[in-house]
Z-matrix of the N, CA and C atoms (Angstrom, degrees):
N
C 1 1.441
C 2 1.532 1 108.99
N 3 1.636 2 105.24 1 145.24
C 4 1.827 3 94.32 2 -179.13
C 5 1.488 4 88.03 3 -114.09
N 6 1.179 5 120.23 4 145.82
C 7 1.441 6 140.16 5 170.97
C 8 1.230 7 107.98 6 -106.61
N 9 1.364 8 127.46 7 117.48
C 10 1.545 9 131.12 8 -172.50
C 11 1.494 10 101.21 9 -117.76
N 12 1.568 11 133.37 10 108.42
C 13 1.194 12 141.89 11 -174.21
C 14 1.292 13 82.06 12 -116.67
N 15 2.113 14 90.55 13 117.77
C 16 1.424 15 116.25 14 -175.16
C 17 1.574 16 105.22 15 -134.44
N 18 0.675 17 105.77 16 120.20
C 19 1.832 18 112.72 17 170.62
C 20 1.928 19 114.92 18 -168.81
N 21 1.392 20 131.71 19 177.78
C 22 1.380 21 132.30 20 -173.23
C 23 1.095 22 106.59 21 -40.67
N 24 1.505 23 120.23 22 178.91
C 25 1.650 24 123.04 23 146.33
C 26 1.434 25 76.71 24 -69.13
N 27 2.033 26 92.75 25 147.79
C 28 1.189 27 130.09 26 150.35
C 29 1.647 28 116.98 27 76.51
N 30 1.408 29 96.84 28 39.00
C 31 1.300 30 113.65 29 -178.76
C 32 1.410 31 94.36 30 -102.23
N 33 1.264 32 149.70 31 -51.66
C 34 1.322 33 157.01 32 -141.12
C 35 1.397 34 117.37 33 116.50
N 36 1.122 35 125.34 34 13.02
C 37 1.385 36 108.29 35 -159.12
C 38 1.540 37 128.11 36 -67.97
N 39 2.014 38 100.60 37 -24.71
C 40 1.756 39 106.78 38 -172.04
C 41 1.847 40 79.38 39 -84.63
N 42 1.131 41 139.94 40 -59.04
C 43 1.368 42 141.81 41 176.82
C 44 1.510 43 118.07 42 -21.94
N 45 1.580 44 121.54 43 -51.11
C 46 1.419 45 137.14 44 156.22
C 47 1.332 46 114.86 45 -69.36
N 48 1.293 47 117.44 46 -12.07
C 49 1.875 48 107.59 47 177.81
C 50 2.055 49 100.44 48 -102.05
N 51 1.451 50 80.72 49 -30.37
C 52 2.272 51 70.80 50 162.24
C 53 1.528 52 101.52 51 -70.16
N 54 0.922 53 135.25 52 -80.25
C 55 1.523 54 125.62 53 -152.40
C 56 1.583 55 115.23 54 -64.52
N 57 1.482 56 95.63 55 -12.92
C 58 2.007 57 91.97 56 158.27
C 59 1.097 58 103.36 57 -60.77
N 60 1.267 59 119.54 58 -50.74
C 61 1.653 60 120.27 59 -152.23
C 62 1.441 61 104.27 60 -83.06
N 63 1.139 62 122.26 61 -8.47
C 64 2.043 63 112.11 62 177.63
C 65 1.756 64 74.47 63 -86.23
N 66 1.139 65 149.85 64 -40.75
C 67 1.693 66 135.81 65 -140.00
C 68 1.566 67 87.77 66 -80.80
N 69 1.037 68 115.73 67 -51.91
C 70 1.466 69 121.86 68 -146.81
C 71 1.572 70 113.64 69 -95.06
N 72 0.993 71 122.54 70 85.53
C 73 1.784 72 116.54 71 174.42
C 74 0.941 73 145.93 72 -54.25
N 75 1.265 74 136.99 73 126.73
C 76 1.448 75 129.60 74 -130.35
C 77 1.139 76 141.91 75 62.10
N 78 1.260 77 121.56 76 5.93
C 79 1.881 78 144.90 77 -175.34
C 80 1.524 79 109.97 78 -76.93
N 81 1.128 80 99.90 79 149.69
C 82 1.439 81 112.71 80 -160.05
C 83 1.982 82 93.36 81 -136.94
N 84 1.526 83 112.99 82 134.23
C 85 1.546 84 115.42 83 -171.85
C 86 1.422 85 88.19 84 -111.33
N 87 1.246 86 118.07 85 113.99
C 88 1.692 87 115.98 86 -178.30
C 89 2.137 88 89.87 87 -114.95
N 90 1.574 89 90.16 88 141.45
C 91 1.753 90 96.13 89 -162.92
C 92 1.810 91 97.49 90 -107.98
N 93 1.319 92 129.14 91 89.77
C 94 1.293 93 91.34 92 -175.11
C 95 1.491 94 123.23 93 -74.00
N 96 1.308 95 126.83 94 -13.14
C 97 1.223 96 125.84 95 158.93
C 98 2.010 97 137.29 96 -19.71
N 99 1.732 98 74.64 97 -20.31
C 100 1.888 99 96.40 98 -177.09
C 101 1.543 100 97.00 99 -83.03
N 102 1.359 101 123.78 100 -33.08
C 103 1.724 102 123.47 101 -179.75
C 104 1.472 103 91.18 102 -60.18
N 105 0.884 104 126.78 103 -55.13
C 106 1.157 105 149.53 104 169.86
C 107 1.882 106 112.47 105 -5.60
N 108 1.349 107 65.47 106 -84.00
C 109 2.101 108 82.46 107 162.63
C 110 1.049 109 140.56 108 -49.54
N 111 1.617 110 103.97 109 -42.53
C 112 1.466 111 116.41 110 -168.40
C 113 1.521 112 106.80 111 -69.88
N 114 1.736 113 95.14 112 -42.28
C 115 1.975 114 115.39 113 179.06
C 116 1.589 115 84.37 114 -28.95
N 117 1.382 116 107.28 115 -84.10
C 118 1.417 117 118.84 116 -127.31
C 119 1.606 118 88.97 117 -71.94
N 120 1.503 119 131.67 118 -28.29
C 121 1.480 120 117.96 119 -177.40
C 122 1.672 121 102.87 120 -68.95
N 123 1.640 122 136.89 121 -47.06
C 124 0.650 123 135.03 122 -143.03
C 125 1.901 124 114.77 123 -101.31
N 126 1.215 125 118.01 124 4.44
C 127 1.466 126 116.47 125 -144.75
C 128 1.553 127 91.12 126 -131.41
N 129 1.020 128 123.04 127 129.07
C 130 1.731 129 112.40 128 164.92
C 131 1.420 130 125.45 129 -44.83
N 132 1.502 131 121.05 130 142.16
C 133 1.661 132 121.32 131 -157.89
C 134 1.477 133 98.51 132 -78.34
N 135 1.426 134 115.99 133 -5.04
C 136 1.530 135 119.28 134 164.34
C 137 1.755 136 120.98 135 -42.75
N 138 1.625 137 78.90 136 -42.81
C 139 1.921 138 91.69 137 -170.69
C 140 1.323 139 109.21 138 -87.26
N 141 1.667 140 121.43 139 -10.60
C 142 1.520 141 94.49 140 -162.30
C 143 1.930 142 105.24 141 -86.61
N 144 1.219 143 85.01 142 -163.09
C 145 1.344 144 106.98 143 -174.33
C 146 1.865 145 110.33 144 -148.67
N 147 1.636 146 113.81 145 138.78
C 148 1.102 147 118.40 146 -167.30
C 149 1.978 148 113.30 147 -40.80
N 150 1.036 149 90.58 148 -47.46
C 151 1.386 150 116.26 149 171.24
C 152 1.520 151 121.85 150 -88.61
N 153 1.556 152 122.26 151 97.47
C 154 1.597 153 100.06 152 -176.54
C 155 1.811 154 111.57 153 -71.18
N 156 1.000 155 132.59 154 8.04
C 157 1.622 156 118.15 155 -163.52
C 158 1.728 157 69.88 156 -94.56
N 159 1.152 158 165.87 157 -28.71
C 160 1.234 159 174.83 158 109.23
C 161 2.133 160 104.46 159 24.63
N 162 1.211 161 90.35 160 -35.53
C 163 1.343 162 85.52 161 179.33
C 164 1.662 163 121.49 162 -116.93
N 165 1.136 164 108.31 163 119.25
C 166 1.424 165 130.40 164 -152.99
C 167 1.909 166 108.05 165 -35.62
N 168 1.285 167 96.08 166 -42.40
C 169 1.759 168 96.60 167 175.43
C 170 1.184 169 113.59 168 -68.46
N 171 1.495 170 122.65 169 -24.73
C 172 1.610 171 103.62 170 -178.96
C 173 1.767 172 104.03 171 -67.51
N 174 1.127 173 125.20 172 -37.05
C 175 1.913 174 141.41 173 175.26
C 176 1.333 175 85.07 174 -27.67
N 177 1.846 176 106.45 175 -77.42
C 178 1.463 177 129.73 176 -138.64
C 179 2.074 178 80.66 177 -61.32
N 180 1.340 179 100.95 178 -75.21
C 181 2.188 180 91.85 179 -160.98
C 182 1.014 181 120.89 180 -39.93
N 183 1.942 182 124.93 181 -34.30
C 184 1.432 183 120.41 182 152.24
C 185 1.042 184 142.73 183 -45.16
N 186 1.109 185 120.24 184 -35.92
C 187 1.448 186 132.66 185 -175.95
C 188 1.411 187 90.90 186 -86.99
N 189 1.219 188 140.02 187 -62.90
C 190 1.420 189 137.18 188 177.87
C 191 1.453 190 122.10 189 -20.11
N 192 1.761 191 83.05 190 -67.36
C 193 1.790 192 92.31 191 167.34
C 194 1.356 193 137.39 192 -53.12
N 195 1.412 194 105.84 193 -43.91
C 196 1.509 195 128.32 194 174.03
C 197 2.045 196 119.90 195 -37.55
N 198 1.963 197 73.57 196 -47.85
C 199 1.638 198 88.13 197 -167.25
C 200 1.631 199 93.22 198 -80.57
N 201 1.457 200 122.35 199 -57.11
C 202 1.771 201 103.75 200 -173.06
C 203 1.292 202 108.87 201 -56.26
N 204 1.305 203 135.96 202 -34.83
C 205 1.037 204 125.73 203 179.91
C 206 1.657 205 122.26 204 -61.87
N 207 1.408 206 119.04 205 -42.68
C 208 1.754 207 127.69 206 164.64
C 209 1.435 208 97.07 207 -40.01
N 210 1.594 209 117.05 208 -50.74
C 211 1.459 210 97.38 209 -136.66
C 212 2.157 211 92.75 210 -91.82
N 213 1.371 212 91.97 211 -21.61
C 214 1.877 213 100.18 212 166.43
C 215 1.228 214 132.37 213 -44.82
N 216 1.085 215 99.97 214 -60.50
C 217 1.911 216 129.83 215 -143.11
C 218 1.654 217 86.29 216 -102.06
N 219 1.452 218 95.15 217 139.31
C 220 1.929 219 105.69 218 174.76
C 221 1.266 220 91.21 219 -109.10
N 222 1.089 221 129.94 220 20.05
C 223 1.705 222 123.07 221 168.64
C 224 1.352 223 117.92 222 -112.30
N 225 1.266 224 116.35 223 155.43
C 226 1.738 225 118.52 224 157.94
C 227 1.724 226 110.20 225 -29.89
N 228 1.200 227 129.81 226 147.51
C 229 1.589 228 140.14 227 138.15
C 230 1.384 229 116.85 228 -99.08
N 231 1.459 230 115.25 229 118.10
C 232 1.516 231 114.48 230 162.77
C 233 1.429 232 133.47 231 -128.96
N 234 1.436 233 101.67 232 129.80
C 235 1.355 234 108.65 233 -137.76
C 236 1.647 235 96.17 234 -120.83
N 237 1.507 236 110.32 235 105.16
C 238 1.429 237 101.37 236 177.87
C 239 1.568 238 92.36 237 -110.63
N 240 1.374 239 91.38 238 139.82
C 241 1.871 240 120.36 239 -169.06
C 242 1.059 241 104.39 240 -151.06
N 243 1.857 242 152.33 241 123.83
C 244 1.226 243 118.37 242 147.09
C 245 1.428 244 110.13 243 -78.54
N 246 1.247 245 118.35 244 160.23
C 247 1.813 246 145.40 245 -158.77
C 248 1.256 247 99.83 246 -145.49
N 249 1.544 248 125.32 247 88.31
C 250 1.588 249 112.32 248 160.42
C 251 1.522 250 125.67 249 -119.37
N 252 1.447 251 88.89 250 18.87
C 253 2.241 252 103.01 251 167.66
C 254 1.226 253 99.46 252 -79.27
N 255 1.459 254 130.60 253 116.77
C 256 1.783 255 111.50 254 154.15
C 257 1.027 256 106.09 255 -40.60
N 258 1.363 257 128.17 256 -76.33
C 259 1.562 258 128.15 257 -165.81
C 260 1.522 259 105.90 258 -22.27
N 261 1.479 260 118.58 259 -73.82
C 262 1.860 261 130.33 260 -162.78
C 263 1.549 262 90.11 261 -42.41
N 264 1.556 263 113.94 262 -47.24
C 265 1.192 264 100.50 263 -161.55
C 266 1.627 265 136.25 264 -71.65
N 267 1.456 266 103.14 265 -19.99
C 268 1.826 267 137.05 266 165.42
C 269 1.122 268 71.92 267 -58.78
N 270 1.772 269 125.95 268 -82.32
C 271 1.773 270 107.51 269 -122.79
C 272 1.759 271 88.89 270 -67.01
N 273 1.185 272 144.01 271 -11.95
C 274 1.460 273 134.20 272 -145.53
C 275 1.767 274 98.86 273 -107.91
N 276 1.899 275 96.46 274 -84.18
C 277 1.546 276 99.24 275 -179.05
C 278 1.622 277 104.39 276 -69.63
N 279 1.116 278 119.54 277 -55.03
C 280 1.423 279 107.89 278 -160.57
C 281 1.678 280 121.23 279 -55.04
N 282 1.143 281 105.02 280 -33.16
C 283 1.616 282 136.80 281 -164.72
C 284 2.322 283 76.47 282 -57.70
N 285 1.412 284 84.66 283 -58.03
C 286 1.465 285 104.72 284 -161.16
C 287 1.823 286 104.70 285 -51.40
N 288 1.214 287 89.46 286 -41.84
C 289 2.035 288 90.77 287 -160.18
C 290 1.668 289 93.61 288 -91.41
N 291 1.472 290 122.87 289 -20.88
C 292 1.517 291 105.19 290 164.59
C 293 1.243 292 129.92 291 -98.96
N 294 1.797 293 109.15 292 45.69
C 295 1.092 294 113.10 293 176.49
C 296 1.756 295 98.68 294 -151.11
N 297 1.831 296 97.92 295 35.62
C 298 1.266 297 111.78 296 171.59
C 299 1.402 298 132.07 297 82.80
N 300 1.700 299 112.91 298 -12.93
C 301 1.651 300 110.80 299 174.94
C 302 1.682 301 111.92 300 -90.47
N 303 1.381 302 97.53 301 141.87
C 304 1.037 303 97.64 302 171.66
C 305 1.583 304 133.96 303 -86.76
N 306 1.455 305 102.07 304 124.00
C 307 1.308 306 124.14 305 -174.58
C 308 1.290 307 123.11 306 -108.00
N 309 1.254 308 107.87 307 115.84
C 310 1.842 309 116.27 308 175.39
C 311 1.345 310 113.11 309 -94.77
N 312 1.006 311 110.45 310 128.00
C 313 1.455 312 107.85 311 -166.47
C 314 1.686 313 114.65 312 -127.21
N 315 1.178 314 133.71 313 98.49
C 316 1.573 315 144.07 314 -167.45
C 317 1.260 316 119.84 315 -103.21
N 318 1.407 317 133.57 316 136.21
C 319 1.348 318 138.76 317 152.15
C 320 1.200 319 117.83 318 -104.42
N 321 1.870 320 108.68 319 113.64
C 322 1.812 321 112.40 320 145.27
C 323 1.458 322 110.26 321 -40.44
N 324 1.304 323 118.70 322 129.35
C 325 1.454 324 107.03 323 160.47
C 326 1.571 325 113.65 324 -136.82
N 327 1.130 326 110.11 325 122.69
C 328 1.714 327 118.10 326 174.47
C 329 1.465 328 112.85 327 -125.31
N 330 1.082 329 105.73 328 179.70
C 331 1.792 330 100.40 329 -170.80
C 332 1.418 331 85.14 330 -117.69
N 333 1.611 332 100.87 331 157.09
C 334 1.764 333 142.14 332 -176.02
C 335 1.648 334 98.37 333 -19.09
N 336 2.050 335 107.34 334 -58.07
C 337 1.192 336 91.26 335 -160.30
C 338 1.655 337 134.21 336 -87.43
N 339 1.613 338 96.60 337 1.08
C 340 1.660 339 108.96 338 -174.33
C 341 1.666 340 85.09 339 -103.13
N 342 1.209 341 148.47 340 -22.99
C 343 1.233 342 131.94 341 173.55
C 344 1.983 343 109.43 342 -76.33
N 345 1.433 344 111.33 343 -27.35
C 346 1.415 345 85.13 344 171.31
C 347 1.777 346 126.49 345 -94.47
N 348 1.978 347 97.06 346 3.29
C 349 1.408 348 102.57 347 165.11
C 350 1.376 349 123.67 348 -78.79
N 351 1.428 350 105.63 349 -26.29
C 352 1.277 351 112.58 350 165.39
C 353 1.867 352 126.53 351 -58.43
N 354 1.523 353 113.69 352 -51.22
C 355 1.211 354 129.18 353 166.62
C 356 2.021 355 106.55 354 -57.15
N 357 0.977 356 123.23 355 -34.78
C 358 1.083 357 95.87 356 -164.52
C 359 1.787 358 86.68 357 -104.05
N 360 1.031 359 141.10 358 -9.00
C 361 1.225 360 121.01 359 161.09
C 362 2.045 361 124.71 360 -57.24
N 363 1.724 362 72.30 361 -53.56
C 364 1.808 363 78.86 362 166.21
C 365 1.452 364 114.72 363 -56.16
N 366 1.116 365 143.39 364 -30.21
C 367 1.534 366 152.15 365 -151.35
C 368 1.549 367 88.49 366 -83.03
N 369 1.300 368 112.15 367 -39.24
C 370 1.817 369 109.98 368 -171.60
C 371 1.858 370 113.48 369 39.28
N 372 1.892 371 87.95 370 78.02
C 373 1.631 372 84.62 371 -164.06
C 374 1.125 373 145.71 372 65.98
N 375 1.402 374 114.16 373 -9.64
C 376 1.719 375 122.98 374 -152.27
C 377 1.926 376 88.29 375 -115.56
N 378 1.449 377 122.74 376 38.77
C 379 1.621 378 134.28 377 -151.79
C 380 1.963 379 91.00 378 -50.71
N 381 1.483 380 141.54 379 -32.04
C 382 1.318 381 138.46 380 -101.50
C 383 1.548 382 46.90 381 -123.96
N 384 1.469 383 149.83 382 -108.00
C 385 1.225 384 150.31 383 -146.45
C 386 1.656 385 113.86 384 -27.42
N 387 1.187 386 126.31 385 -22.99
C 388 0.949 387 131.15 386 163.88
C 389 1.833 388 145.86 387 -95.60
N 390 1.262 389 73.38 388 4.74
C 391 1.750 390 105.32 389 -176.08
C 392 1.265 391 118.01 390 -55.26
N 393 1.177 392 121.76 391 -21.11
C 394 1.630 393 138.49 392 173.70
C 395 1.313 394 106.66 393 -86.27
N 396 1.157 395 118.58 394 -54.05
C 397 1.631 396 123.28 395 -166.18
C 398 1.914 397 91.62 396 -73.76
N 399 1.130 398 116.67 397 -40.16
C 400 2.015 399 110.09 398 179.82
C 401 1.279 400 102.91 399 -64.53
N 402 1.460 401 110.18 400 -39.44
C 403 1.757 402 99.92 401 -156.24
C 404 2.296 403 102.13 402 -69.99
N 405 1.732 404 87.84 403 -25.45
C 406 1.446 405 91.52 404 -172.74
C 407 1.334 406 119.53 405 -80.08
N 408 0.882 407 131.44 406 23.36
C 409 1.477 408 152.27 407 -169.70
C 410 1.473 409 118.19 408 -65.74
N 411 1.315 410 97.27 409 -68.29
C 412 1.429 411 105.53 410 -178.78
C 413 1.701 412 115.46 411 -87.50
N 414 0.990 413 132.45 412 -17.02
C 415 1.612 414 136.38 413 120.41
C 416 0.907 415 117.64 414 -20.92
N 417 1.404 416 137.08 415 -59.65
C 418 1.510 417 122.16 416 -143.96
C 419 1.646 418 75.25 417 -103.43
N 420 0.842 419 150.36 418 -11.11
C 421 1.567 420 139.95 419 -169.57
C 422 1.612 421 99.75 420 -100.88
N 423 1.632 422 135.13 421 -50.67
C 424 0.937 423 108.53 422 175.86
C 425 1.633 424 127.83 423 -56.03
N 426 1.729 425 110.57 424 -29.86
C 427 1.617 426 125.97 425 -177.32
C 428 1.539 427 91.70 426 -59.61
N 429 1.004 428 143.76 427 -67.91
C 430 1.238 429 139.68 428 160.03
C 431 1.493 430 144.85 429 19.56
N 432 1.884 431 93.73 430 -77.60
C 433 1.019 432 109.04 431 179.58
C 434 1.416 433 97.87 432 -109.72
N 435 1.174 434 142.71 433 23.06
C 436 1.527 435 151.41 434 174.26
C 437 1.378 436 137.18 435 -116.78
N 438 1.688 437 105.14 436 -32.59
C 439 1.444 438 119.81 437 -165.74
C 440 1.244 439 124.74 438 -145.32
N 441 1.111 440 107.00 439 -28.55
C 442 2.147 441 136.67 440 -170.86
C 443 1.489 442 79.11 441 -151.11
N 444 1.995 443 89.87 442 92.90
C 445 1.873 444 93.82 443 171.94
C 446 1.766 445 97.57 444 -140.80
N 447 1.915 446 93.22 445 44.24
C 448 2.121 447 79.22 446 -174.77
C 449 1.418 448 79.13 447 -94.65
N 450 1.708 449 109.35 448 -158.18
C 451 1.218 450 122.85 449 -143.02
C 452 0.972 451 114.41 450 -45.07
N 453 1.560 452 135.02 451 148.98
C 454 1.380 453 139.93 452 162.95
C 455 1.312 454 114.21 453 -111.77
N 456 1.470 455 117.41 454 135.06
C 457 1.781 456 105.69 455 160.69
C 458 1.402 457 93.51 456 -132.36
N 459 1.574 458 95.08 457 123.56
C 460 1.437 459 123.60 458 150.75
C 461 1.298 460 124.13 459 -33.09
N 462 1.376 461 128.40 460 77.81
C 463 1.327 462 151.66 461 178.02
C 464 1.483 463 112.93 462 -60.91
N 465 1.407 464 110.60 463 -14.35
C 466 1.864 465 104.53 464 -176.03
C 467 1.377 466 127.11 465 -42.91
N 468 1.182 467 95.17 466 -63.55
C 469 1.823 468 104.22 467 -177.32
C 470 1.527 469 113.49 468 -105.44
N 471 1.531 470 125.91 469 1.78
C 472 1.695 471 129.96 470 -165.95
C 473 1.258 472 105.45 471 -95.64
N 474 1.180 473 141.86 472 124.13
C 475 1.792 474 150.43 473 150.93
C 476 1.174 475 94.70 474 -47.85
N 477 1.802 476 84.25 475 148.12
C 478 1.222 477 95.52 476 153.73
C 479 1.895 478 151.69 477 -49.51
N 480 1.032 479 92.96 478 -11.83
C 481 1.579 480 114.99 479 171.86
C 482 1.677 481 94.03 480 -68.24
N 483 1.443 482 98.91 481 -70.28
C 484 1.411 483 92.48 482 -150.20
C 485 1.840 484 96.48 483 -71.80
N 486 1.087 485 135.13 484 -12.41
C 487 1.053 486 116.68 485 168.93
C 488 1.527 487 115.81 486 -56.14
N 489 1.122 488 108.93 487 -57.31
C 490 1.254 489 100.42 488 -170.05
C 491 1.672 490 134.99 489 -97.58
N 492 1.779 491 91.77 490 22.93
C 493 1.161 492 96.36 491 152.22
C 494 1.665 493 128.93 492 -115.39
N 495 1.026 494 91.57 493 5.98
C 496 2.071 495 130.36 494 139.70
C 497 1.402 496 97.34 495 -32.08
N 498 1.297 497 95.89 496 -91.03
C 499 1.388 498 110.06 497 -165.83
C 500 1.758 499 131.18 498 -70.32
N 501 1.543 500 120.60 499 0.40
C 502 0.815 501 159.92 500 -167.68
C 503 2.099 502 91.35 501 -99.63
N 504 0.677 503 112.94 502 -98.62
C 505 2.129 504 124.67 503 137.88
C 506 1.629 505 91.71 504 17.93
N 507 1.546 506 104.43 505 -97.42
C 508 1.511 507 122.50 506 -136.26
C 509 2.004 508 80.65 507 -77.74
N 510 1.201 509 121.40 508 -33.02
C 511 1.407 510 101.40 509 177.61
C 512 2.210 511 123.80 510 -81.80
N 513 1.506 512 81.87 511 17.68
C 514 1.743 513 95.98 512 -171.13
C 515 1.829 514 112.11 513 37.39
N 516 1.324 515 108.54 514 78.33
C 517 1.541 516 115.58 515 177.45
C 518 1.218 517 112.14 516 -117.72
């Protein structure tokens, strides 16, 4: 099973994909954010784009990975990414679950103002490092409640524990 813990920056999501992985045995935390990296280290600055999930190969190596990995791995995959393009998300999860793997798919969800207390706490002064994750805020909240509207758990007041034994729950493990 791939577990995709999706919500803003600064919802919890790499925080909720550790404590999946102490619950769950044999689990594997795959980041695609690292395709991510390589794009932009490896590709001429001709090709990039402000956003790499923006450029069609980072879609294509995720999804790539996703699927050898389902059909590999005898363990859970959990994959915290936020995803708030429908499109990224067809070519990625959907592409994925209509071609038979099973995909769990979750949203952290908090509102505008505990997600930008969160970001600028994490920022610890350093606000300019976080400038992407503030400006994306109200984006990732309208995709949310507009477009990418499957499960939600109310992240306001729940730890990480109990998140992700939430989600541990709603995926019957």
């Amino acid at each position: 099973m791939i577990i995709w813990v999706n919500g803003a920056f600064g919802s919890g999501k790499s925080t909720t994909a550790v404590k999946l992985q102490k619950l769950l045995s044999g689990s594997h935390i795959y980041d695609p954010e690292e395709a991510g990296f390589f794009i932009r280290d490896n590709v001429p600055k001709t090709m990039l784009k402000d956003d790499f999930q923006d450029i069609p190969l980072w879609r294509e190596i995720n999804y790539k990975m996703l699927r050898t990995m389902s059909e590999g791995h005898n363990g859970d995959i959990i994959v915290p990414m936020t995803l708030i393009n429908p499109e990224y998300y067809h070519d990625i999860i959907g592409r994925l679950t209509a071609e038979g793997v099973d995909v769990r798919h979750f949203i952290l969800y908090l509102d505008k103002n505990m997600l930008a207390k969160r970001l600028r706490k994490r920022a610890s002064g350093f606000i300019h490092r976080e400038k992407f994750a503030l400006d994306s805020i109200d984006c990732c909240i309208h995709s949310y409640d507009n477009y990418i509207t499957e499960t939600k758990i109310m992240a306001h007041s729940k730890s990480a524990d109990d998140i992700a034994l939430e989600i541990v729950n709603l995926c019957k493990l």
